[in-house]
C-alpha positions as CSV (number, residue, x, y, z in Angstrom):
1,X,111.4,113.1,108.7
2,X,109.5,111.4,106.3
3,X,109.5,107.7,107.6
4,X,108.2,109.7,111.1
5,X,105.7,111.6,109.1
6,X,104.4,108.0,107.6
7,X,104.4,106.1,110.8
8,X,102.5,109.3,112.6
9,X,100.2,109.8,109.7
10,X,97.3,107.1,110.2
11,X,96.8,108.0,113.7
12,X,97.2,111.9,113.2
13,X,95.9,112.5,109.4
14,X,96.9,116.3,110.2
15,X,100.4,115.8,111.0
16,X,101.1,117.2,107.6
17,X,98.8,120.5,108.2
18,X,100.8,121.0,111.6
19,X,104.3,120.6,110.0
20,X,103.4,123.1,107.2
21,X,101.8,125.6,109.8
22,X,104.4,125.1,112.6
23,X,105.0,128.4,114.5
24,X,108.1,130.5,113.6
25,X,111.2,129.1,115.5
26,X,109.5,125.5,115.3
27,X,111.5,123.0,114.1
28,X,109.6,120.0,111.8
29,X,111.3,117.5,114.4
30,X,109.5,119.7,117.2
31,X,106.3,119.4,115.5
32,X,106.9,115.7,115.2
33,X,108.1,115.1,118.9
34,X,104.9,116.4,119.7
35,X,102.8,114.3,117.8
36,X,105.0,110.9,119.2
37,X,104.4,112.3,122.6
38,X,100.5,112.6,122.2
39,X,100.3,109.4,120.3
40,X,102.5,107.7,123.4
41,X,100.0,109.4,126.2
42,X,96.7,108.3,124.0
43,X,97.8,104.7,124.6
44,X,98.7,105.2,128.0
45,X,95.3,106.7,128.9
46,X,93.6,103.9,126.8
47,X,95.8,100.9,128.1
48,X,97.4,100.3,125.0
49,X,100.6,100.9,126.0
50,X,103.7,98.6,126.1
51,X,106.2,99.6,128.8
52,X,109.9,98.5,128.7
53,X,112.4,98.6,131.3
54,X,112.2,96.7,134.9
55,X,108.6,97.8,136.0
56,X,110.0,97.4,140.1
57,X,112.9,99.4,139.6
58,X,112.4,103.5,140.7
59,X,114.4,106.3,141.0
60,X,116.0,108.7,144.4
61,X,112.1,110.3,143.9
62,X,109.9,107.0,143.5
63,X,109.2,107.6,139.6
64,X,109.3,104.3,137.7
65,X,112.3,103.8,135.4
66,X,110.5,102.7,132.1
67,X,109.3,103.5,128.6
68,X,106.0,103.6,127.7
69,X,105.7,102.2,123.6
């Protein structure tokens, strides 16, 4: 949790308000999921995003099977 909470930290400086005022039933990992998911779609919308996986390869629907990093 706390290596999670450090490498969140300089791009969310609030991660440590919204861990301590996590609704009831909220786990601190819940929280924290959040907060990688967020940080994961802000540098997909900005185009910072590294993807892994084969970039041609899709699944039964057509959705790529990668990673965005």
């Amino acid at each position: 949790v706390d290596e999670r909470i450090a490498r969140l930290a300089p791009h969310f400086p609030d991660v440590m308000a919204a861990v301590a005022a996590r609704p009831r039933g909220a786990a601190v990992d819940d929280v924290l999921d959040a907060f990688a998911a967020a940080w994961t779609a802000r540098r997909i919308a900005t185009g910072h995003a590294q993807w892994l996986g084969d970039m041609t390869a899709r699944d039964p629907r057509g959705l790529r099977l990668t990673i965005a990093v």
